[in-house]
C-alpha positions, 0 to 999 in steps of 0.5 A: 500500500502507498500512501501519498501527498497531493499537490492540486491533485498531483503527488509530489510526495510518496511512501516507500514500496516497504511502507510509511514507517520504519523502525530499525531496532539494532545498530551495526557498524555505526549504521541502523539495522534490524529494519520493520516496516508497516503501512497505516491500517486507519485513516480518518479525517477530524478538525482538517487532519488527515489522521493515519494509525497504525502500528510496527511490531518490532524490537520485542513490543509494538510501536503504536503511531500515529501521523497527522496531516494538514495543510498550512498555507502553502506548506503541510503540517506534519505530526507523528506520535511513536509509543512503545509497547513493550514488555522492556525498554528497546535500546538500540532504537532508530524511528524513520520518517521517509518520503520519497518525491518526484522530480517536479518544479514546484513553480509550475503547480497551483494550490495547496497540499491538502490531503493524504491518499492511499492506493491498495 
């Protein structure tokens, strides 16, 4: 499933092919490693947020997250919320915020980034 950011329509922003969230739970050689993916598994609208919740089991527990989304003039607001589910502490943590975008002139488009949309 991808998820992506429009521009008057248009994506401009995309969630990786292995999913909006990562968590990696190891280090190697200075490096994050261990990586656990995971796509939203709700999406609601609320106040003029655009609301994804999900979670990623990894590092022994769950990662229960939540992302909202909502445009602000021209530029989009983005919250994301990680809380750890875990029996014990998770020591060796890196939580990932990724998009990758297309290589487009932004001057050639009009509007405003305004919603979140999901492709199955």
């Amino acid at each position: 499933m991808k998820h992506e950011i429009l521009w008057a329509g248009q994506p401009v922003l995309a969630s990786p092919p292995e999913g909006l969230w990562s968590i990696a739970c190891d280090w190697r050689e200075g490096w994050p490693g261990d990586w656990h993916h995971a796509n939203p598994s709700e999406q609601i609208s609320a106040g003029g947020w655009t609301i994804l919740k999900g979670e990623v089991n990894a590092c022994g527990g769950a990662w229960v997250i939540e992302d909202a989304y909502r445009s602000q003039g021209r530029a989009l607001k983005g919250v994301r919320r990680f809380t750890w589910k875990g029996s014990r502490l998770a020591p060796k943590v890196t939580l990932s915020v990724r998009f990758g975008c297309e290589d487009r002139s932004v001057e050639s488009r009009q509007g405003t980034l305004c919603r979140v949309r999901r492709h199955k």
